[in-house]
C-alpha positions in Angstrom: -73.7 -82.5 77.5 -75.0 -80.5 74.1 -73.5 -80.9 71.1 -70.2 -79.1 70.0 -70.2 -76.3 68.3 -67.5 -76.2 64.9 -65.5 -73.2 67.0 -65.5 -75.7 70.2 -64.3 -78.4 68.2 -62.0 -76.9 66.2 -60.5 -75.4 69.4 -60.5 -78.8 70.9 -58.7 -80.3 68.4 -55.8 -77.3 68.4 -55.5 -77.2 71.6 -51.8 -78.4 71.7 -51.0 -77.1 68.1 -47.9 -75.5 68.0 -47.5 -74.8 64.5 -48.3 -71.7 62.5 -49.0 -72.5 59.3 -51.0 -75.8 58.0 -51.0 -77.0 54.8 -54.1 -79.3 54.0 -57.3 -78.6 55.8 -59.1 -81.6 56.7 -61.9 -80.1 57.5 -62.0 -78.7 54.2 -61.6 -82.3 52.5 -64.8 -83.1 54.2 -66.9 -79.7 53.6 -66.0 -80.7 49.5 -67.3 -84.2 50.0 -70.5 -85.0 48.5 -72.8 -86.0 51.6 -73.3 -89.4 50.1 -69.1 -89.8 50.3 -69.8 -88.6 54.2 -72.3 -91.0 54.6 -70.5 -94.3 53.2 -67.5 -93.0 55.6 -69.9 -92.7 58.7 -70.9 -96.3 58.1 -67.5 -97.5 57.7 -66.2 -96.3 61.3 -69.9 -97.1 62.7 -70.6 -93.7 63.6 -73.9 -93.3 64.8 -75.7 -90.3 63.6 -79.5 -89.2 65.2 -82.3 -88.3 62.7 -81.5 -84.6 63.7 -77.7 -85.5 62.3 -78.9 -86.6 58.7 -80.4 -83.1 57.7 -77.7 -81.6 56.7 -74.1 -82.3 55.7 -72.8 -80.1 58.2 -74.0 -81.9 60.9 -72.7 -84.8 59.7 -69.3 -83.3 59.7 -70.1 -82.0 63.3 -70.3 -85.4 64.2 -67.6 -87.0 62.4 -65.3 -84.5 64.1 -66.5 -85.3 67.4 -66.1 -88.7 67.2 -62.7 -89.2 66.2 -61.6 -86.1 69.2 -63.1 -88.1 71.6 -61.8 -91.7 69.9 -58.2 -90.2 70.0 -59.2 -88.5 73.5 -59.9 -91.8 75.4 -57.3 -94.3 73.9 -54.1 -93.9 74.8 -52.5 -96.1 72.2 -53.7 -93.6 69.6 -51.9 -91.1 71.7 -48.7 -93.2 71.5 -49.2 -93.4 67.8 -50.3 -89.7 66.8 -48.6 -86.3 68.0 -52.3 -85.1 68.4 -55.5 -85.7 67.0 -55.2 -83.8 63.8 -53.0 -86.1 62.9 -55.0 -89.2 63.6 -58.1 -87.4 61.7 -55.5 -86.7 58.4 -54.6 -90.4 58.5 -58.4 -91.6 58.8 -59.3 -89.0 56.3 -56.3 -89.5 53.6 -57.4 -93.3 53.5 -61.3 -92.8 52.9 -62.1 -89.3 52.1 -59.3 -88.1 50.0 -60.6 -87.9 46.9 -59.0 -86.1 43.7 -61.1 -83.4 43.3 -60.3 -82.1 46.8 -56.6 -82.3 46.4 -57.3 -80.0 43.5 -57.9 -76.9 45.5 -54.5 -77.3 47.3 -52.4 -77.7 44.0 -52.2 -75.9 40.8 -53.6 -77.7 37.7 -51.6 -76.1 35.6 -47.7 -76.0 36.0 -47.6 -72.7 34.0 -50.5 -71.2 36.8 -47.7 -72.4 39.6 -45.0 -70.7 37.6 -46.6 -67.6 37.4 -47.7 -67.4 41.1 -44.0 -67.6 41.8 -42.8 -65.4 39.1 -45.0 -62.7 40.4 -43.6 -62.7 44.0 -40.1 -62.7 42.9 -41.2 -59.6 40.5 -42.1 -57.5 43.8 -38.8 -58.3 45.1 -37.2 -56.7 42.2 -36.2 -60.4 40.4 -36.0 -61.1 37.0 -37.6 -64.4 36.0 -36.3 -66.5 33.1 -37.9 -69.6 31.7 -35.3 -72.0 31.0 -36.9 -75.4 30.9 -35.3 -75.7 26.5 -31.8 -75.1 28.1 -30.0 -78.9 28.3 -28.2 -80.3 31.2 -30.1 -79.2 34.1 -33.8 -79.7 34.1 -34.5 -76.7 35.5 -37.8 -74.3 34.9 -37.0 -71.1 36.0 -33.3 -68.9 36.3 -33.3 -65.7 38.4 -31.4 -62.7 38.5 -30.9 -59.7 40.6 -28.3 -57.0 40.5 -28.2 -55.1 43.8 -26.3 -52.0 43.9 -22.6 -51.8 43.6 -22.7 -55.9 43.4 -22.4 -58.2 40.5 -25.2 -59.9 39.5 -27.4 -62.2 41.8 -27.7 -65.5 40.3 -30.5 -68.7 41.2 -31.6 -71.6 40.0 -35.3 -73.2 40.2 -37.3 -76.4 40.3 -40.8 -75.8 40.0 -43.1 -79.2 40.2 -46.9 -79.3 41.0 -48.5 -82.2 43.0 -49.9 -83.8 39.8 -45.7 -84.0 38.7 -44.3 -85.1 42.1 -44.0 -88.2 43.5 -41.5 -90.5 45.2 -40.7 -92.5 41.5 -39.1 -88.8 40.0 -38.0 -86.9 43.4 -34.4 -88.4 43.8 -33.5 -87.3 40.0 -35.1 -83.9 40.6 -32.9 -83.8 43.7 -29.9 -84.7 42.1 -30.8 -82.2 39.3 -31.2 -79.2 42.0 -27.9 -80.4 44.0 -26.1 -80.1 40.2 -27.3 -76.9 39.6 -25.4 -75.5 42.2 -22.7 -75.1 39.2 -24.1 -72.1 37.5 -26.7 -70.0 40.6 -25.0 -68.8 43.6 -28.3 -70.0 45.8 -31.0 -73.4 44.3 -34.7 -72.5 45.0 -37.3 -75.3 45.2 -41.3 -74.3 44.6 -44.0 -77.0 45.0 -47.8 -76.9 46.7 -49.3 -78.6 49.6 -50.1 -81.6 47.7 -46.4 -81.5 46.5 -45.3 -81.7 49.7 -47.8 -84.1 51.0 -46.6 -86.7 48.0 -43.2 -86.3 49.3 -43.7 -85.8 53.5 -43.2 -83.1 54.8 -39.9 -84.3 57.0 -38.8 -85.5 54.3 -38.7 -82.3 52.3 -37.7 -80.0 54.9 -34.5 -82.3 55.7 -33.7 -82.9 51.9 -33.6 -79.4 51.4 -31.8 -78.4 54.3 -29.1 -81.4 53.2 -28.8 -79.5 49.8 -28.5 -75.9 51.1 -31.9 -75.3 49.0 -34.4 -72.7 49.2 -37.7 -74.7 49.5 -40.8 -72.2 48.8 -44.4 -74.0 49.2 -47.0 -71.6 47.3 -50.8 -72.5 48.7 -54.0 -71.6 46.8 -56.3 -72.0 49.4 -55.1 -69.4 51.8 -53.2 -67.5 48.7 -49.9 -67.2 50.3 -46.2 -68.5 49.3 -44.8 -69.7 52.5 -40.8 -69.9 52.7 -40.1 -72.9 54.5 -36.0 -73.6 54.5 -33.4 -71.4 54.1 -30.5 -72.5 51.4 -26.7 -71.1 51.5 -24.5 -69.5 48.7 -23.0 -72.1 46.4 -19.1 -72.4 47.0 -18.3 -75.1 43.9 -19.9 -72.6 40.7 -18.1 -72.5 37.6 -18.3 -68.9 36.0 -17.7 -70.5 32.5 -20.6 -72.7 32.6 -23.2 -70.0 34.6 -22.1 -67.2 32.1 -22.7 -69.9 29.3 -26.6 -70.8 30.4 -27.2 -67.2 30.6 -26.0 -66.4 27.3 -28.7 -69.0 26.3 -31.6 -67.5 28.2 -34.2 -65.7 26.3 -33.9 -62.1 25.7 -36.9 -61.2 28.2 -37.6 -62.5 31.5 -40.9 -63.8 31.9 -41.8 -61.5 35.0 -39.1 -58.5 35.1 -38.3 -57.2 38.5 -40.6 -54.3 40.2 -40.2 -52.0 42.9 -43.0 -49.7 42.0 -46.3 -51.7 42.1 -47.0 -54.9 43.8 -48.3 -57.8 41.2 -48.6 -60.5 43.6 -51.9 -61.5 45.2 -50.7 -63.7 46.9 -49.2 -62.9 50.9 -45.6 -63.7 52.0 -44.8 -63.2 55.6 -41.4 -62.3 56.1 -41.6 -62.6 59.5 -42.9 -65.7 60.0 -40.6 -67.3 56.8 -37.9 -70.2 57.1 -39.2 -71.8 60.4 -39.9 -75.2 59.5 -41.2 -76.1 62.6 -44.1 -73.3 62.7 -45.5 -75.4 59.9 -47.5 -78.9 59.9 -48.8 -81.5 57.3 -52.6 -80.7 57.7 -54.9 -78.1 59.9 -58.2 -77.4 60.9 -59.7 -73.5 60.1 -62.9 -72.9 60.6 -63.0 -70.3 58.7 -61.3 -71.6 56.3 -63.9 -74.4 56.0 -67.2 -72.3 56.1 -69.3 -72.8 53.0 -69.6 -69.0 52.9 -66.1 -68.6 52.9 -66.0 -70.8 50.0 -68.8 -69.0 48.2 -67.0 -65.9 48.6 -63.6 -67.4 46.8 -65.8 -68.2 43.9 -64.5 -66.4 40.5 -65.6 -65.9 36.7 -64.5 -69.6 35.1 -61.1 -68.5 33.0 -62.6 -70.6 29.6 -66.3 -70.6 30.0 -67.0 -68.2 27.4 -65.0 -69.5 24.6 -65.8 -73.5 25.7 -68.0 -74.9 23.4 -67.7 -78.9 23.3 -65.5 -81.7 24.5 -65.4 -85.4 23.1 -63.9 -88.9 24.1 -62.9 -90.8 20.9 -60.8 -93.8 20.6 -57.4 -93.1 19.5 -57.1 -95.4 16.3 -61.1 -95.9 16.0 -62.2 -92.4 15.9 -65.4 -93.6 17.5 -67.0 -91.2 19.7 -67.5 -92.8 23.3 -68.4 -89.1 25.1 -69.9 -85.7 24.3 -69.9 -82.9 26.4 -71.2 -79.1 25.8 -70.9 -75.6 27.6 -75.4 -75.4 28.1 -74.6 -71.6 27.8 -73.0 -72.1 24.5 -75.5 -73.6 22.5 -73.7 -74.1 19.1 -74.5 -77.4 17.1 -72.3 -79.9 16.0 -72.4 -82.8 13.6 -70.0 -85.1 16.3 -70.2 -88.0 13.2 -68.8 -85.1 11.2 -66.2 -83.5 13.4 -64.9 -87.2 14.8 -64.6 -88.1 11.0 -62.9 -85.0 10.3 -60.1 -85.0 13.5 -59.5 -88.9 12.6 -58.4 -87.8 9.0 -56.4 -84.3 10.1 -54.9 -86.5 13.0 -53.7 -89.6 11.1 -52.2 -87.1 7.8 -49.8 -84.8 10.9 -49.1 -87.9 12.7 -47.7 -89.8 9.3 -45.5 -85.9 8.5 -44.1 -85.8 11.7 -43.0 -89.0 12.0 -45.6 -91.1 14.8 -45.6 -87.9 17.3 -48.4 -87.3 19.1 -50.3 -85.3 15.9 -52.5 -81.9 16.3 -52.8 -79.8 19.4 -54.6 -77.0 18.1 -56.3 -76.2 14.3 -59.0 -74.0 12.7 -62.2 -75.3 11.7 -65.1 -73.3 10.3 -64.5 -70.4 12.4 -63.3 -72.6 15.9 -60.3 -73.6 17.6 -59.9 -77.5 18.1 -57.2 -78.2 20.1 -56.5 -82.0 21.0 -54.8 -84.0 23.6 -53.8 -87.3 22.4 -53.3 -90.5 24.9 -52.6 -94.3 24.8 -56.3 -95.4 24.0 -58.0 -92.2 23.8 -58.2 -88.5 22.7 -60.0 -86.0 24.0 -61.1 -83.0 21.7 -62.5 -79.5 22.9 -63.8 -77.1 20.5 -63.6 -73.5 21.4 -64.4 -70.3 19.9 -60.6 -68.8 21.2 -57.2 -70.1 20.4 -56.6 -72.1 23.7 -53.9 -70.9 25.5 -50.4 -72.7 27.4 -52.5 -73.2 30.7 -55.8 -74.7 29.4 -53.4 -76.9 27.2 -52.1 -78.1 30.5 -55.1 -78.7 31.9 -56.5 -80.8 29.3 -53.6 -83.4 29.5 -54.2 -83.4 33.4 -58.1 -84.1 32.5 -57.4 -86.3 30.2 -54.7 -88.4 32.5 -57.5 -88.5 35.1 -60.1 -90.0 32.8 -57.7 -92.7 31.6 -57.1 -93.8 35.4 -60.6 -93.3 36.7 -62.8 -94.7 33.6 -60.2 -97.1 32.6 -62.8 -100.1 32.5 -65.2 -97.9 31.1 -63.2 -97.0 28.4 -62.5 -100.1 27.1 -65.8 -101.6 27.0 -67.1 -98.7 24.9 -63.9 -98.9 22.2 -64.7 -102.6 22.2 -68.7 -102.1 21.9 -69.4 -98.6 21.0 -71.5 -98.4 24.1 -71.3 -95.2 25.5 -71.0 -96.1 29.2 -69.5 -92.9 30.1 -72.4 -90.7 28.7 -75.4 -93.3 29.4 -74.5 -94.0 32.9 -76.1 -91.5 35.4 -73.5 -91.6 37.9 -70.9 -92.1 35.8 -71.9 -88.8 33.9 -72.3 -86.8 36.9 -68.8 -87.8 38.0 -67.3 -87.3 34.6 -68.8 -83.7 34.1 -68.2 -82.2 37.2 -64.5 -83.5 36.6 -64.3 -81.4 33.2 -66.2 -78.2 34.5 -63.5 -78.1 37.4 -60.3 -79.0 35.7 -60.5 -77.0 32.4 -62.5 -73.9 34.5 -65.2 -74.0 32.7 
């Protein structure tokens, strides 16, 4: 028998898939992987691959989903184990092949980019979004309001929290905070991604939120849609003192003002289709979807490429200047002795005024904008030619949270040496780059 085709495979493997919706592709997990990452997998589950194989990475990944269909196909303890083979290939993939920069596509960076998503589908349903993450007591981000016709005013509370945020160490207190807001919404709304949900489980999720009577919304980048997962109910135990006392203290102007007139979202909603949990599974196979050129054709302009000029890795106390990195379109010079002697100075005076807080986030310097994220043994510096904005900010203390956990040993051989291992070390570098270009969209 001939090789399978993707389509044949891909059918195979949802042959019994009931669901509707997915929310990780696997096969996208292994389309991102670098074919040396594919390779090292191969030879971990012995999977024998044919000159013919080795040509090009999508063979490989031809072959990799053959052999665990027919593995799952012929043992009948896997069967026992796994609803169907999608399942055994997420578990097989999450443990070897999961790497960060995948889970990236199917979460938002940037909380303020997941915020805004949401924002802008409540907007085209003629709801008024309110920041309210400065208001005490309830940890929430977001407060919505509606007034339909001849009816008093629509009240809701929301929880927004990214992938990056969520995680089984904070989910029982942000539980507990949606379950007390009940005292000042009428309904409790819950927004997270697929990775967000992934960190949790899915079960999990679904049967929290049904416990709470919350609205649990999971808004997915890859296939830009917001999918509406549970259903909540109308809160019976609010106080009308307390909600008309947080609303006094919300800010004059919503964020996203309701619209009826123009659609802002880009991203689908399928009312049809919403609030069936069921109709929606943990991870999924799409060939289209995982096609290269469907990737290629999602490619847009990078948000900060044009104003991105340079990035550097200095030691927090020391100053000393472990990294460099530079836009190659930008070409602008700079004296790094000169700039990391300069920030160490500026730094040290703001931290001193304000009292040992984390110092500078963003000044002028000669006609730039340096903005700073500061860390335990590390800070990272980016010069740009543009004020950096809320969601680049963001980004830079995710970027710089990754490079403390994936160069920690790295880091602190150069602080104690001045060796710059990160820059000098091919691999290292290549790793290190493509993890700045993709995190600050440059």
């Amino acid at each position: 028998m001939g090789k399978k085709t993707l389509d044949e495979l891909v059918s195979a493997y949802n042959k019994n898939n009931k669901a509707q919706y997915g929310l990780i592709s696997l096969d996208h997990i292994l389309y991102r992987s670098s074919k040396e990452d594919l390779l090292e997998f191969v030879k971990k589950h012995e999977i024998s691959l044919s000159e013919s194989d080795l040509e090009s990475k999508n063979s490989i990944i031809l072959k990799i989903l053959d052999f665990f269909l027919t593995k799952f196909s012929t043992d009948d303890d896997l069967k026992t184990k796994y609803c169907d083979p999608i399942d055994y290939l997420g578990k097989i993939i999450y443990e070897d092949l999961y790497l960060e920069y995948c889970s990236m596509d199917f979460d938002f960076i940037s909380k303020t980019e997941l915020i805004n998503m949401f924002a802008e589908y409540c907007a085209d349903l003629g709801i008024n979004v309110y920041r309210c993450d400065h208001i005490d007591g309830y940890d929430l981000d977001l407060y919505l309001t509606k007034k339909p016709k001849g009816i008093f005013t629509t009240t809701e509370s929301v929880i927004v929290r990214t992938g990056f945020e969520l995680n089984m160490g904070n989910y029982d207190e942000m539980i507990g905070n949606l379950a007390r807001s009940t005292l000042i919404a009428e309904w409790k709304l819950f927004v997270t991604t697929p990775i967000g949900a992934k960190n949790i489980g899915l079960e999990r999720l679904i049967a929290d939120m049904k416990r709470i009577n919350t609205w649990l919304y999971i808004i997915d980048p890859v296939q830009k849609r917001v999918l509406g997962v549970t259903k909540g109910k109308n809160s019976k135990a609010r106080d009308s003192e307390l909600r008309d006392r947080l609303i006094a203290s919300l800010p004059q102007r919503p964020i996203r003002a309701g619209s009826q007139v123009i659609k802002i979202s880009k991203y689908a909603f399928d009312e049809r289709s919403a609030y069936k949990p069921k109709k929606i599974r943990m991870n999924y196979i799409d060939p289209i979807v995982s096609r290269h050129d469907y990737w290629s054709a999602q490619k847009k302009e990078k948000k900060y490429r044009n104003s991105f000029q340079t990035l550097l890795i200095m030691g927090k106390v020391s100053g000393i200047n472990i990294f460099s990195f530079s836009n190659s379109e930008n070409e602008t010079a700079f004296n790094e002795q000169m700039i990391s002697g300069f920030l160490t100075a500026i730094d040290s005076f703001v931290q001193t005024l304000s009292g040992g807080s984390t110092g500078l986030q963003e000044i002028s310097y000669k006609g730039f904008k340096i903005c700073a994220e500061i860390g335990e043994d590390i800070k990272i510096i980016t010069i740009l030619s543009e004020s950096s904005d809320n969601i680049f900010r963001e980004r830079l203390k995710y970027l710089r949270k990754q490079i403390e956990s994936r160069f920690e040993n790295q880091i602190k051989i150069s602080l104690d040496t001045g060796e710059k291992i990160l820059e000098n070390n091919e691999e290292i570098n290549k790793r290190l780059n493509s993890l700045i270009i993709q995190i600050l969209d440059i």
